[in-house]
N, C-alpha and C positions, 0 to 999 in steps of 0.2 A: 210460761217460762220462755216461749221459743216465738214470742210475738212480733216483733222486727221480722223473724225469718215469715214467719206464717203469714203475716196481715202489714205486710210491708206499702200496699200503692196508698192506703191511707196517707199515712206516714210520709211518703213523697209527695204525694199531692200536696200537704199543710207545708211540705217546708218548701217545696219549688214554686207555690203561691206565695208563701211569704220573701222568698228571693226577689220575683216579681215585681211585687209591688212594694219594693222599697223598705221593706218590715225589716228589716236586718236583723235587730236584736231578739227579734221573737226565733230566726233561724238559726242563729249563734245560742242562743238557748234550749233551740232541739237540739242541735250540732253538739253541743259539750254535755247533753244531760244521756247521750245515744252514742255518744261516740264506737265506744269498743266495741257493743254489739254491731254497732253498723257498720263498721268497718271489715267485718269479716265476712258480708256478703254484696257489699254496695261500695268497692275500693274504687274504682275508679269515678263514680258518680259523685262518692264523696267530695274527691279531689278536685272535679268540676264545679260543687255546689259549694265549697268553699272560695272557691278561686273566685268567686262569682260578686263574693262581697266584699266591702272595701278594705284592704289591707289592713289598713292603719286602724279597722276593728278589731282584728283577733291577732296581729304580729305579735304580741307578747304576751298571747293567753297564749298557757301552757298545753293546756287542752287541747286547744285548735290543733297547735302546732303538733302533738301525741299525737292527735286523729288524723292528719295526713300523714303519719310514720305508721298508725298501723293499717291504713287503707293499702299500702302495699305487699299484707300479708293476706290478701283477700282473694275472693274465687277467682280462677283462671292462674296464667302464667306468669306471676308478679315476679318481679325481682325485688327479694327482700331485702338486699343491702340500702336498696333506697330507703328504707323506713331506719334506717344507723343514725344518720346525721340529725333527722328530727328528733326523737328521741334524744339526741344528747343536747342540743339545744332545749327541747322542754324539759329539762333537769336542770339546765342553766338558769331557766326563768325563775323555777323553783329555788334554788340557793340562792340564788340573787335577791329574792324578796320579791319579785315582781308577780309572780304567782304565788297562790296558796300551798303550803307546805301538804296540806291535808289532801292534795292532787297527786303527792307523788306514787303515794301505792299500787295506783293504776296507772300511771303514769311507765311505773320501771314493771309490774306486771308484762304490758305489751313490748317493752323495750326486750326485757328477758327473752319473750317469744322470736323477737328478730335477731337475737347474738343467736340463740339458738339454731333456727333459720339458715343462718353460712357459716354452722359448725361451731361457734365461739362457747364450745360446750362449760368451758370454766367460768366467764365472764356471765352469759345465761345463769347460772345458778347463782353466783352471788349478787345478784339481779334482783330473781326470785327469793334468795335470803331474807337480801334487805328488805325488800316489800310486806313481806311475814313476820319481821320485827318491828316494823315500822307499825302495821298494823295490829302489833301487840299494845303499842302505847296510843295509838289514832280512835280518842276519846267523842270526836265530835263527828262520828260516823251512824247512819242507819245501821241498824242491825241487818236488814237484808242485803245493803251494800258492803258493809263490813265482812259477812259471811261469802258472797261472792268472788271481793278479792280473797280472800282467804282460797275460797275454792282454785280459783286463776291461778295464788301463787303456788300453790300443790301440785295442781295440774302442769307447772311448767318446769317445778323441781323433779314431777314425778316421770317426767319426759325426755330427763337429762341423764335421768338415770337409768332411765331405759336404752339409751343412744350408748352408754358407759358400759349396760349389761348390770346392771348393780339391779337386779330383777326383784330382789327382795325388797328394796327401800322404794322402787317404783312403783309395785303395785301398791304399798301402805296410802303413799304418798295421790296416788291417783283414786283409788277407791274412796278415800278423804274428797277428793275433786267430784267423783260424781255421786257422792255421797250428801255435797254440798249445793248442787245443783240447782235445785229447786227453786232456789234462792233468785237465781235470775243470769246463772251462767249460761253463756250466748249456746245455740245449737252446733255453731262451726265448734266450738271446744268442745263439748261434750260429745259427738261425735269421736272425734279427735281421741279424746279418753279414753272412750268405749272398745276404739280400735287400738289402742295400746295395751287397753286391759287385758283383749285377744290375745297380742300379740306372745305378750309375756306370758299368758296362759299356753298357748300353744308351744313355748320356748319351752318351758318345764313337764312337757307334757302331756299336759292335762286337756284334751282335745272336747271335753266335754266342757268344762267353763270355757273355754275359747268360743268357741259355737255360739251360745249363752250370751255371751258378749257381742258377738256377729250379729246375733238377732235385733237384741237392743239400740245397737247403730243405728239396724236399718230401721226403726222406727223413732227415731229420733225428729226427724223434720220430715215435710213430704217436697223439701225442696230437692229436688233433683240435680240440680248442680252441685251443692253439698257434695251428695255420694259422690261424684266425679272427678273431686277437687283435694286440696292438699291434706285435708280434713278428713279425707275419708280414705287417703294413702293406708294407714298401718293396717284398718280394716280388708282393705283389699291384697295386703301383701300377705296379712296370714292367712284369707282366703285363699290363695295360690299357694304357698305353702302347704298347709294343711292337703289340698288337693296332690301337692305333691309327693308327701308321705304315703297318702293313701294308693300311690300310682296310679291317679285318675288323670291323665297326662291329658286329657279332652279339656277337663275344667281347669287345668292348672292354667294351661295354655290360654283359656277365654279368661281368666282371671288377670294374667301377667299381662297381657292385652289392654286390658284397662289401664295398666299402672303408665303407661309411653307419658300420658296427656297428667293424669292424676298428680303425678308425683314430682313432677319435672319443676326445678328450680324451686325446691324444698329441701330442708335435711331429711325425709325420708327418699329423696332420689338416691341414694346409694342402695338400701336395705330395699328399694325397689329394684335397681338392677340386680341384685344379687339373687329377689327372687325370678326372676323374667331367665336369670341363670340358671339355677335352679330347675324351673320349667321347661329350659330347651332340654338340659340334661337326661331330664326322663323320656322326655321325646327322641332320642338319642342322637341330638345334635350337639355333639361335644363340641365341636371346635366353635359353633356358636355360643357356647354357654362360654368356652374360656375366652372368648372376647366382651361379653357383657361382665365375667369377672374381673377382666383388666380394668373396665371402664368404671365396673364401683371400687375397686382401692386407688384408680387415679382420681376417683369424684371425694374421698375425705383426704386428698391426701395432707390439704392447709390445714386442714378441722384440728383444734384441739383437744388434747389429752388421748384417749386410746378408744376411741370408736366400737361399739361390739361388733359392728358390720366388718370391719377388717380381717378380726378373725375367723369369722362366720366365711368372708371370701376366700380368705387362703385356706382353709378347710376342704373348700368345696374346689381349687382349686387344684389342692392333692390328691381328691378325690380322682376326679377327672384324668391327671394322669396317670394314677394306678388305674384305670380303667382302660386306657388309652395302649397299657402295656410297659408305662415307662416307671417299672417301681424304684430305682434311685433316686428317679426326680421328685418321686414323690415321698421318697422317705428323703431327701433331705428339706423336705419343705416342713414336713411336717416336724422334723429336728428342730426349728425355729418358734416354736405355738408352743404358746402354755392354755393351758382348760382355762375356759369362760367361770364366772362364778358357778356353784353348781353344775358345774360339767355340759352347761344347753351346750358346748361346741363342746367335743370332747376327743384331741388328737391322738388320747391315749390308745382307744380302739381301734381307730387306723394304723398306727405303730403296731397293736399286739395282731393287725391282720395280717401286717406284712408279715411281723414272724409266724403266725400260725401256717400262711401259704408256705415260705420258705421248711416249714417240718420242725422250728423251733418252739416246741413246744410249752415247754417251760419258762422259756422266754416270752411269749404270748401273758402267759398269765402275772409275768413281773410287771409285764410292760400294762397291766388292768390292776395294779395294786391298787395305785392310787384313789380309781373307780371303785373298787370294792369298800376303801377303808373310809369313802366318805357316807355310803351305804346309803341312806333314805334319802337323803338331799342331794344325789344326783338326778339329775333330769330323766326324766321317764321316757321323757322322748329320744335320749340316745341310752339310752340303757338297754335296751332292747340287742344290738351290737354285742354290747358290754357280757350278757347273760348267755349270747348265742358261740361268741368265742370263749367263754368260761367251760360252758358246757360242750362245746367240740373238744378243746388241750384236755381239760379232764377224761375225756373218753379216751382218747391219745393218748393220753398217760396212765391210763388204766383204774380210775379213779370212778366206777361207773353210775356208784351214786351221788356221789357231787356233780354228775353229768347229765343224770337223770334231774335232779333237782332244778338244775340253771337252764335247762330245757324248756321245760315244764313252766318256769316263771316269767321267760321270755315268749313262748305260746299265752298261756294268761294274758301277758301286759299289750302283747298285740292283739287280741282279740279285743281289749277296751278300747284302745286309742284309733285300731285299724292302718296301723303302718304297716304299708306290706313293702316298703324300700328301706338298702340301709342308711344312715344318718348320715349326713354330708357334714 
C-alpha cells in the first residue's frame, strides 16, 4: 500500500535514468501513472523531473499539469495556493476535450485537497462531491483505482467536515477513507485520516479511541518526514491536547513544539496554534497563550463558512480572561458563541460558571439546560464541567441528591478519560 513511501530510490532511479537518456515517454508514463502518491512525498523533485522534459510533451496532459498542482501539497513548507491555478487549468484540458474525461476524478480529488489547503472550505467539498458522483458513473475504471478515489474523495469531505465541526458526518466519511485504504491510498493521506480520526475522537471525548487512532498513525509509514509534516498536523495537535486535558503540561508543551515546523502553511495551522494556546495556558503563561489565540482567528479569518477552530479560540479565549480576573470580558465574550455541534465547545458551562462564582445559583443551572437536555450526545469531554457545576448549584440549593449523583458521574467520566483541567 505505502510503496512510493517505503521503496521510493527504485522508483527515482528508473525515472531520473529515463530523463537522462532522452526516454521521455517512458517517464511521462511513470509521471501520470504515480502522480498523486508521488506528489505527497517528492513535491518539489517532482516539479524538477517534470520541468526537465520537453514542454510541448505533457502542456496539455492533464495529468502532468494535476501532478505539479499537487506537488505543492507535499512534505515541508509548501504554499498551497500554488497548486489553484494548475488544477483549474487541468479541468480546463478536461472540458475542453483535450484530456480524458475519465482523469477527472483524481484530478478534482487533489484540487479539493488544495481549496481546502487556504480555507476554501465550501468550494473543497463540492470538489470532493463531484468526484464521488462522477465516480458513481466512471465505468471504465480498475476496481482498486476506482476504490481509492472513492477513498481520497471521503477522505477530503471527511476533512471538511471536521474543519466545519460537523464531527458526526466526519468521522463516517473518514473511517470509509481508511477503511478503503488498502486499495492503494497514498501513506501522506492515511496518515492525515488517522489523525483526524484522533482528533474527532478526542473532541467528543473519547480519549481511548483517540489513542487507538494515535498509534495507528504512527505506524503507518517508517518515513520520518511524514510524522513531521502537514500530514501528520491533526495527530500531533490532539496529542498536545489530550496532554493538555490530562495536565501533563511537560508533554503538552513537547508536543505543541512540534506543530511551529508541522503545521505551518496548512489549513490545520490555525487548530495548531490554538493548541500551542492551549499548552502555554496550562503552563501558565497566559498572555502567551492569548497571543497564539489572536494569531489562530486572524490565521482563518478569509477561510470560508464558519471554522470550528474559531469557536474553539474564542472559548479559550474567555477562558483565559476569566482566569486572568477580568469576568466581564469574559462574560461578554462568551455572550457572542453558540455550542459547537455536540457541545465539544460548550460556552454554556462557562456562563453557568460565572453565575455559579457570582452565588447565582439557580441561574447556574438555567444557563446548563441546554447541556442537560441534549443528554448523551454532548461531548464527554466537556461534560465533565457541565456535571461538576450541576452538582455544586444543587448542593447550594439544597438538592443533595441530585448533587450527590452529578458528583459522582463527573468523578466516574474523569477517571476514564483522565482530564484533570476544565474544558477551555
Amino acid at each position: 500500500m505505502h510503496a512510493l513511501t517505503r521503496a521510493s530510490q527504485p522508483f527515482e532511479r528508473s525515472l531520473v535514468t529515463s530523463i537522462a537518456v532522452a526516454d521521455y515517454a517512458r517517464a511521462l508514463d511513470s509521471i501520470t501513472s504515480n502522480w498523486a502518491e508521488l506528489s505527497g512525498t517528492h513535491g518539489a523533485e517532482l516539479r524538477e523531473w517534470i520541468r526537465q522534459i520537453p514542454e510541448e510533451l505533457w502542456s496539455e496532459d492533464a495529468r502532468v499539469i494535476a501532478a505539479l498542482g499537487a506537488s505543492y501539497r507535499s512534505l515541508g513548507r509548501e504554499d498551497t495556493s500554488a497548486a489553484l491555478p494548475h488544477f483549474e487549468l487541468a479541468e480546463l484540458l478536461v472540458s475542453a476535450g483535450v484530456s480524458r474525461a475519465a482523469e477527472l476524478p483524481a484530478i478534482q480529488v487533489q484540487h479539493s485537497a488544495a481549496l481546502r489547503g487556504v480555507g476554501r472550505l465550501e468550494a473543497a467539498e463540492q470538489k470532493a462531491r463531484s468526484a464521488w458522483a462522477l465516480l458513481q458513473d466512471e465505468l471504465h475504471l480498475t476496481l482498486p483505482l476506482r476504490l481509492t478515489l472513492q477513498a481520497e474523495a471521503s477522505l477530503q469531505r471527511g476533512l471538511v467536515n471536521l474543519h466545519c465541526g460537523q464531527l458526526s458526518e466526519a468521522v463516517t466519511q473518514l473511517h470509509l477513507a481508511a477503511g478503503l485504504s488498502d486499495n492503494g491510498l497514498a501513506s501522506t493521506d492515511l496518515a492525515e485520516c488517522l489523525g483526524a480520526l484522533a482528533f474527532a475522537a478526542y473532541a467528543v471525548g473519547d480519549f481511548e479511541a483517540a489513542e487507538g487512532h494515535l498509534a495507528d498513525a504512527g505506524t503507518v509509514t517508517d518515513n520520518a518526514r511524514i510524522h513531521h509534516s502537514r500530514f501528520a498536523a491533526p495527530a500531533l495537535i490532539t496529542q498536545a491536547l489530550i496532554a493538555a486535558d490530562r495536565n501533563d503540561a511537560a508533554s503538552a508543551t513537547t508536543a505543541a513544539a512540534t506543530l511551529v515546523d508541522a503545521a505551518g502553511h496548512s489549513d490545520w495551522e490555525p487548530l495548531a496554534l490554538y493548541a500551542r494556546a492551549v499548552a502555554a495556558a496550562i503552563n501558565g503563561k497566559s498572555i502567551e497563550a492569548l497571543d497564539l489565540q489572536r494569531r489562530c482567528i486572524a490565521s482563518v479569518r478569509r477561510w470560508e463558512g464558519s471554522p470550528a477552530v474559531r469557536t474553539f479560540a474564542e472559548m479559550l479565549r474567555a477562558g483565559l480572561h476569566l482566569h486572568l480576573g477580568e469576568t466581564s470580558r469574559a462574560a461578554a465574550l462568551l455572550s457572542a458563541l453558540e455550542p459547537l455541534p455536540d457541545h465539544i465547545s460548550c460556552p454554556g458551562s462557562h456562563r453557568a460558571g460565572i453565575l455559579f462564582a457570582a452565588g447565582d445559583f439557580s441561574g447556574c443551572l438555567a444557563a446548563l439546560a441546554d447541556c442537560l437536555a441534549i443528554g448523551d450526545q454532548h461531548s464527554e469531554r466537556t461534560l465533565a464541567d457541565v456535571l461538576l457545576l450541576t452538582a455544586a448549584s444543587n448542593y447550594e440549593l439544597g438538592d443533595l441528591l441530585a448533587a450527590d449523583v452529578a458528583f459522582d458521574q463527573a468523578l466516574y467520566l474523569g477517571s476514564q478519560t483522565g482530564i484533570r483541567v476544565p474544558s477551555w
